[in-house]
C-alpha positions as CSV (number, residue, x, y, z in Angstrom):
1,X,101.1,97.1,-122.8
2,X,98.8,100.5,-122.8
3,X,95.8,100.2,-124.7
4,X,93.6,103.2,-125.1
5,X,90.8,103.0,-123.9
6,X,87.3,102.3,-125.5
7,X,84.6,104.3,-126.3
8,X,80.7,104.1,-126.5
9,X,81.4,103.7,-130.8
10,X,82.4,100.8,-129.7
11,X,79.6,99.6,-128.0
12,X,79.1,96.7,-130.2
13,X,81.0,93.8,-131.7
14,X,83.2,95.0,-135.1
15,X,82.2,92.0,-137.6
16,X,85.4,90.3,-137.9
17,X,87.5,90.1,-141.4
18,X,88.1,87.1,-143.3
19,X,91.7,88.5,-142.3
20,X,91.3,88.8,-138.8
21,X,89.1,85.5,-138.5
22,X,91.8,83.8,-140.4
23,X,94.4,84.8,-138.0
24,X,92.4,84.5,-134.7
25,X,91.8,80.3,-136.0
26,X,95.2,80.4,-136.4
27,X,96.1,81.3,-133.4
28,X,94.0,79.2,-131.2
29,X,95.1,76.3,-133.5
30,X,98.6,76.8,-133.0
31,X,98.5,76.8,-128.7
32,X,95.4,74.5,-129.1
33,X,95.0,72.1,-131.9
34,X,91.4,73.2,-132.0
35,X,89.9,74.1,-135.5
36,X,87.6,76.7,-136.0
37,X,86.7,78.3,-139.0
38,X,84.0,80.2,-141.3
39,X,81.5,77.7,-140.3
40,X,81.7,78.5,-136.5
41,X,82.1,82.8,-137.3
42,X,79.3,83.4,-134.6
43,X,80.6,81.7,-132.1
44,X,84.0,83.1,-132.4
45,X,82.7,86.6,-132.7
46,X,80.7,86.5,-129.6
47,X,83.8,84.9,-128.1
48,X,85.9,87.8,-129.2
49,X,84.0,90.8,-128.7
50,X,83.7,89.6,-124.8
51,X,87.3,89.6,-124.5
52,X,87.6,93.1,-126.9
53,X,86.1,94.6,-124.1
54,X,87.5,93.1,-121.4
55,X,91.0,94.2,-122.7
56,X,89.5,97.7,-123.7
57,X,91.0,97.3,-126.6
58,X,90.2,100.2,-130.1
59,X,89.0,97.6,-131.9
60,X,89.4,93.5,-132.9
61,X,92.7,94.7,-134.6
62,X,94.0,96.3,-131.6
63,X,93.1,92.9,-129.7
64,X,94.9,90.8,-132.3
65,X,98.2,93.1,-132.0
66,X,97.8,92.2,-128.5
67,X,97.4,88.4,-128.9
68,X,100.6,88.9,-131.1
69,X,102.8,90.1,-128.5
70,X,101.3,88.4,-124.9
71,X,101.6,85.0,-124.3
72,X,99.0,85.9,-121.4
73,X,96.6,86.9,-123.7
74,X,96.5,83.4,-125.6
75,X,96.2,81.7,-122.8
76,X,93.1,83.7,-121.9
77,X,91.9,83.4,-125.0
78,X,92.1,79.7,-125.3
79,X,90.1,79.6,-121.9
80,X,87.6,81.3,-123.9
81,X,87.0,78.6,-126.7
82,X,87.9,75.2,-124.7
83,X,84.4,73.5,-124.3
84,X,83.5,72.2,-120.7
85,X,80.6,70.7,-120.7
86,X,80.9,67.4,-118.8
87,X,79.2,65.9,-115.2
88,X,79.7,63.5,-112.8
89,X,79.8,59.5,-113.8
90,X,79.5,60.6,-117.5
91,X,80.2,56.9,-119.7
92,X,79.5,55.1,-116.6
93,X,80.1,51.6,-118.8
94,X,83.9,52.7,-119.3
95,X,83.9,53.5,-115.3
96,X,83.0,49.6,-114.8
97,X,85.1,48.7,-117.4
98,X,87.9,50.3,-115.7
99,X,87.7,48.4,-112.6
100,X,85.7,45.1,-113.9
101,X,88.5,44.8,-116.8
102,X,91.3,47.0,-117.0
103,X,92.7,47.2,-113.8
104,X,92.4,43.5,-113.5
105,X,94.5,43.1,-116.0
106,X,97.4,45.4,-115.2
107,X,97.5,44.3,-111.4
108,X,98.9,41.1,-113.4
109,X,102.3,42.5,-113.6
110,X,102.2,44.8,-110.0
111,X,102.2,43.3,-106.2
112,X,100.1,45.5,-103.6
113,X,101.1,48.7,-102.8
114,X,102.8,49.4,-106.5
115,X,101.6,52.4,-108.1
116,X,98.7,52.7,-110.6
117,X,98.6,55.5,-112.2
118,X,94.8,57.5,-113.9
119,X,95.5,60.1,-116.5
120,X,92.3,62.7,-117.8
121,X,93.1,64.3,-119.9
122,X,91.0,67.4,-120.7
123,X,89.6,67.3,-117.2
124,X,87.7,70.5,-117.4
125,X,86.0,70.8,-113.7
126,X,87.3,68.1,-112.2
127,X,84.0,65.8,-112.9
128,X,86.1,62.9,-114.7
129,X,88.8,62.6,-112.6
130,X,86.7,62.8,-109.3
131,X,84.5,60.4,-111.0
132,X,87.2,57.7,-111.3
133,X,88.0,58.3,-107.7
134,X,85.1,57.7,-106.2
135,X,84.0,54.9,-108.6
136,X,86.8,53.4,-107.3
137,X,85.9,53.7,-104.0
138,X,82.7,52.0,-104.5
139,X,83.5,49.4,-106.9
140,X,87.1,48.2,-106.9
141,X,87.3,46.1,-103.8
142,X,91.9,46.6,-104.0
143,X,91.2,50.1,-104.2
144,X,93.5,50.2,-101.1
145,X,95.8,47.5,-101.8
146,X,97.5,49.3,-104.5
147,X,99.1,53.3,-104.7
148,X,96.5,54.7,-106.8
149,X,97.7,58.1,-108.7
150,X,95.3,60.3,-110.6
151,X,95.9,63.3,-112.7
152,X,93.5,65.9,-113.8
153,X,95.2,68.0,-116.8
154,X,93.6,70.8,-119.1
155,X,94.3,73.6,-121.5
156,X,91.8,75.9,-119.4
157,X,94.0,77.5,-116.3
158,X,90.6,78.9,-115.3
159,X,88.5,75.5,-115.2
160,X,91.8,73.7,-113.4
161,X,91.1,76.5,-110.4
162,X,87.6,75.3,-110.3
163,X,88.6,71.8,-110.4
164,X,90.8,72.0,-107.2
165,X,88.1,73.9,-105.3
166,X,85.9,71.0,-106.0
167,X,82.4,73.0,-106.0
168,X,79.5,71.5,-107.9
169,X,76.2,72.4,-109.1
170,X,73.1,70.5,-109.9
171,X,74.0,69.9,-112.9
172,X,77.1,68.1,-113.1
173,X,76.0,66.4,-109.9
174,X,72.7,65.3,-111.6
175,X,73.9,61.5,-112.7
176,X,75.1,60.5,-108.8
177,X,73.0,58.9,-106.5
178,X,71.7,60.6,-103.5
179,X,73.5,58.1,-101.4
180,X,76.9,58.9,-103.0
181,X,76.2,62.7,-102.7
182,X,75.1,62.8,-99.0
183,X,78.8,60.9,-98.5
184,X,81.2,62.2,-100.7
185,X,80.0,66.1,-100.6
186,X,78.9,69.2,-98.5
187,X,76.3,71.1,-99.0
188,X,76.3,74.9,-100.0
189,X,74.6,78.2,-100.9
190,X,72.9,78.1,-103.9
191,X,72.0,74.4,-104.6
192,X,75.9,74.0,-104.6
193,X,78.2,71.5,-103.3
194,X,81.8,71.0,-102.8
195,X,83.5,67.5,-102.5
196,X,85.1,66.8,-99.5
197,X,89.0,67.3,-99.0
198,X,89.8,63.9,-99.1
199,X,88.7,63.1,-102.3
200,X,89.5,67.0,-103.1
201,X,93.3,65.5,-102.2
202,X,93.3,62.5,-103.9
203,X,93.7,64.3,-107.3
204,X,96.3,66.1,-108.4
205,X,96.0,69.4,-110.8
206,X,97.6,70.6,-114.0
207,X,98.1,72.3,-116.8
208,X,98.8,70.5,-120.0
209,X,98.0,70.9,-124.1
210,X,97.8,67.1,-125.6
211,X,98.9,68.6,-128.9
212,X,102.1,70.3,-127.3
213,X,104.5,67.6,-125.5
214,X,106.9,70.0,-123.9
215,X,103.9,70.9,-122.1
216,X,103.4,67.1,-120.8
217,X,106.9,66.3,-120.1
218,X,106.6,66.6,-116.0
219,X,103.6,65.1,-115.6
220,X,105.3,61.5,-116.2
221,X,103.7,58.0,-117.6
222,X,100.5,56.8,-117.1
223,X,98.8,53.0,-116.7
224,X,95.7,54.2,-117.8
225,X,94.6,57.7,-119.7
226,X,91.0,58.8,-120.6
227,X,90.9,61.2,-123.4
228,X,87.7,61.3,-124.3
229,X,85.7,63.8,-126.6
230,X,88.5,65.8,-127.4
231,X,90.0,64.7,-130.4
232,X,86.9,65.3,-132.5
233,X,87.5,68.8,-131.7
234,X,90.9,68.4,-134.4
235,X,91.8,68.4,-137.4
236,X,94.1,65.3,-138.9
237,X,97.3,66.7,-138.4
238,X,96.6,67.5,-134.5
239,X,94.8,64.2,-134.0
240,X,98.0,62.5,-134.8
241,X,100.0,64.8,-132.9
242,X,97.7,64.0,-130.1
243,X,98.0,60.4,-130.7
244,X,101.5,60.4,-130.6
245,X,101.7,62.1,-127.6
246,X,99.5,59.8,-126.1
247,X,101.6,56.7,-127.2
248,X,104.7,58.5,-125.1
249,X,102.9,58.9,-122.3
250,X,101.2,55.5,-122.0
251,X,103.0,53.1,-119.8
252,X,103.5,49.7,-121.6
253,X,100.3,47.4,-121.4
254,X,98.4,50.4,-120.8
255,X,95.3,51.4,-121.7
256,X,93.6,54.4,-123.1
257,X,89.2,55.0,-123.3
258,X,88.1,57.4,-125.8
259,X,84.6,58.9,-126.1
260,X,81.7,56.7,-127.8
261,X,82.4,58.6,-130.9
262,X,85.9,58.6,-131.1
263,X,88.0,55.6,-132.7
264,X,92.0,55.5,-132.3
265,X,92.2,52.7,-135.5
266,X,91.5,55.7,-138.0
267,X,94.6,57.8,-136.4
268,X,97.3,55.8,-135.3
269,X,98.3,52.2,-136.3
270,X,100.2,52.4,-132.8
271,X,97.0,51.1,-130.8
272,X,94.4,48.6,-130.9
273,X,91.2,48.1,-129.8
274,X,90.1,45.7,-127.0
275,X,86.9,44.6,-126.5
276,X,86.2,44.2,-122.9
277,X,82.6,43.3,-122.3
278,X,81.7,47.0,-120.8
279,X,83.8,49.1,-123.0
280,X,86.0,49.0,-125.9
281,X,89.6,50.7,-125.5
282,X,92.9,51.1,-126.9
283,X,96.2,49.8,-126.3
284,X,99.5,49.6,-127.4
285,X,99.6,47.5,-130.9
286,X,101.6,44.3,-130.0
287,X,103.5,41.9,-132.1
288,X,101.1,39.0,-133.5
C-alpha cells in the first residue's frame, strides 16, 4: 500500500483522539487480549508515534487505515505493546518445585524414555524456557532418563527471533551463578553472551496468542505449562478465554504455575490449586 510520505509538520506526535485511541485498544485487544485504555494514553502514544514514522504515514489516521487493511501491520504493532521484561531463573521456588514436586509426580504414570512435555507460554527472549532447561540439567537427576520436550511460544515474532539466537545481556543474566554462566554460555562483544547450541537446540520456537486457539492448535498437549504474568495484563473475558485454552492444551494430570500474583480459582472452576511445599500450582479439578 503507498503512503505519502511525511513531512517535517509532522515532526512530532499528533495527540491521539478519544476516536482513534478507542480504536487502536480495540485493535490490539482483538489479536491480543491485552487491555489498554485512557489510563495508559502516554504510553500508547509514544508507542504509536514510533511506528507513524516508521510507516511514514500523513498522520495517526493514515496509520489506523493502514492497520485496517494489513494483517502485517498488527502484527507489528502488537510487537510494539507486548511487555518483555523477564531474566534468567526468575521464580526460582516454582523452578524447584518443578523438579522436587511436579515431575515426580507425573513420572508416576510414564516409564523412561516417555515424553515430558514443558510449555511457556509468553516466552519473550527465551529466559523462561532456557531457564527450565538448564535447571533441569542441574537439579533433576532423570533429566536423561525421560524425552524431555520444551516449547517457547509468544505473540512477539520479533522477541521469538531473539529467543532462538540465544544472546544475553547482563541483565537477564544477572540471577545465574558464575559457575552456571562460565558452562552453559559464550562470551561476546559488549558484556553480551549467547548460550551454547545445545541448550540453544533443546528448545523449540513459536508463535502463538493464548487468547486465539486456532493459533495453538499445532503446537500439541503439554504435561506442564508456565503462564505466568500474563494474565494480569487481561480483562475478564480474555482471562477466561485464556483459561480455557489452557485447560485444552493441558495434558490430563497436568500442571500449570502462574506468576506470584496471579490465582487460576478466581477464573476458572476447571483447576485447582496444589500446594506443593515450593510452589503452589494448578491442575485439572478432579472428582472428590
Amino acid at each position: 500500500m503507498a503512503v505519502p510520505p511525511i513531512t517535517s509538520q509532522q515532526s512530532q506526535a499528533e495527540r491521539l483522539s478519544p476516536d482513534d485511541l478507542e480504536e487502536i485498544c480495540a485493535l490490539i485487544y482483538k489479536h491480543s487480549g491485552m487491555v489498554y485504555g485512557e489510563t495508559k494514553r502516554y504510553y500508547i502514544e509514544r508507542r504509536i508515534t514510533d511506528l507513524v514514522r516508521q510507516r511514514r504515514a500523513r498522520s495517526v489516521k493514515d496509520y489506523i487505515f493502514i492497520l485496517r487493511g494489513d494483517l502485517g501491520e498488527s502484527e507489528l504493532l502488537i510487537n510494539s505493546f507486548t511487555v518483555n521484561e523477564t531474566y534468567f531463573y526468575r521464580e526460582l521456588h516454582q523452578l524447584a518445585c518443578l523438579s522436587n514436586s511436579i515431575l515426580p509426580d507425573l513420572i508416576r504414570g510414564k516409564g523412561p524414555g516417555d515424553r515430558i512435555r514443558i510449555w511457556s507460554m509468553p516466552c519473550s527472549s527465551g529466559e523462561e524456557p532456557y531457564s527450565i532447561a538448564i535447571w533441569l540439567l542441574e537439579n533433576w537427576p532423570l533429566v536423561d532418563a525421560y524425552n524431555i520436550e520444551i516449547v517457547g511460544s509468544d505473540i512477539d515474532t520479533d522477541i521469538l527471533r531473539r529467543a532462538v539466537d540465544g544472546n544475553f545481556g547482563q541483565r537477564s543474566l544477572s540471577k545465574l551463578p558464575h559457575e552456571l554462566l562460565d558452562r552453559y554460555f559464550e562470551p561476546l562483544q559488549d558484556q553480551q553472551r549467547q548460550l551454547i547450541g545445545d541448550l540453544r537446540e533443546s528448545v523449540t520456537f513459536a508463535k502463538g496468542n493464548i487468547v486465539d486457539r486456532q493459533s495453538l492448535t499445532a503446537l500439541g498437549r503439554f504435561d506442564v505449562i508456565f503462564c505466568r504474568n500474563l494474565l494480569i495484563y487481561f480483562d475478564e473475558a480474555a482471562r477466561e478465554a485464556a483459561a480455557r485454552n489452557i485447560h485444552e492444551m493441558l495434558c490430563p494430570g497436568g500442571y500449570v504455575c502462574l506468576g506470584h500474583t496471579e490465582s487460576m480459582s478466581r477464573i476458572s472452576e476447571t483447576f485447582e490449586p496444589v500446594r506443593f511445599p515450593d510452589a503452589i500450582v494448578y491442575r485439572e479439578t478432579r472428582d472428590k
